[in-house]
N, C-alpha and C positions, 0 to 999 in steps of 0.2 A: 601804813606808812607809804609815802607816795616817793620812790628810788629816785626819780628825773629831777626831784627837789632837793637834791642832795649830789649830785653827779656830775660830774663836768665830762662832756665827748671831744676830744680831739683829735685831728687829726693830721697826718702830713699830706702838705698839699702838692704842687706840680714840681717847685720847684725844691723841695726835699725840708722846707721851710715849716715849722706848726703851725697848722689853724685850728684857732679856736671854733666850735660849734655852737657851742651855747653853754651858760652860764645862770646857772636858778640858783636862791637859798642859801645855805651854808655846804659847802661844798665835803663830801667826807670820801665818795667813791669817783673814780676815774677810768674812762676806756679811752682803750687809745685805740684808734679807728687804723685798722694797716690795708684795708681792703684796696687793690688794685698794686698793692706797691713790692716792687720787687726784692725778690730774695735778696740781693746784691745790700740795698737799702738797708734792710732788717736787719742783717748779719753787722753791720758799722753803728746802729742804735742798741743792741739787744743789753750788752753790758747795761748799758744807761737805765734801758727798764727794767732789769732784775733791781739796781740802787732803789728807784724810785718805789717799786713793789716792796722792797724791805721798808722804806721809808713809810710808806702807805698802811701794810700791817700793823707798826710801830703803834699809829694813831686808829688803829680799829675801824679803818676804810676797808674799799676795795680798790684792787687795780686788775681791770679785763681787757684783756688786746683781740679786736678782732681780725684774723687773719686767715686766710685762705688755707695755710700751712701752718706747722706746728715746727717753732726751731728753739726750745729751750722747756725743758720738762719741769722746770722750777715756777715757769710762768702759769698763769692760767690763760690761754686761747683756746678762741672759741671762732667760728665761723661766720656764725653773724649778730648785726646789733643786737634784733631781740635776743640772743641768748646770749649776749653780756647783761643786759638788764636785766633778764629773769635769774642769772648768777646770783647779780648782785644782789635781788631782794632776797633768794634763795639764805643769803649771807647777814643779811641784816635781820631775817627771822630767828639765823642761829645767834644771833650774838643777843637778842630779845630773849630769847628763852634761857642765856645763861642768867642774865641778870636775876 
């Protein structure tokens, strides 16, 4: 299974605003890109991403933040993109082998 067909990356861009990166397929898993962006920033979204990660579980996705730092042990971050995506397939192998 090919993860990037399945994934949406976004991320916040200069002005604290989301940008989209790209958009393939049917969308199941999402990272949210935090690289460069300051703690200040992170700490006034993170609530939002813990929702969105429960929401995300709900429907058998993933949600990976990549981030320099780690500020919520409920989340999964990771440091950089390739190892949100190798998470991710990591994830979609387990949920393959429940079936």
């Amino acid at each position: 299974m090919d993860v990037n067909q399945h994934t949406l990356v976004f991320r916040l861009g200069t002005d604290n605003q989301l940008e989209e990166i790209k958009i393939e397929g049917e969308i199941r898993n999402f990272i949210a890109d935090l690289s460069g962006v300051s703690v200040d920033i992170v700490e006034n979204v993170k609530e939002k991403f813990v929702t969105f990660d429960n929401s995300i579980s709900k429907t058998n996705g993933s949600f990976v933040i990549v981030c320099a730092f780690s500020f919520n042990e409920d989340l999964t971050i990771v440091p950089t993109l390739q190892e949100a995506y190798d998470y991710i397939e990591m994830e979609e192998i387990e949920r393959q082998l429940e079936l």
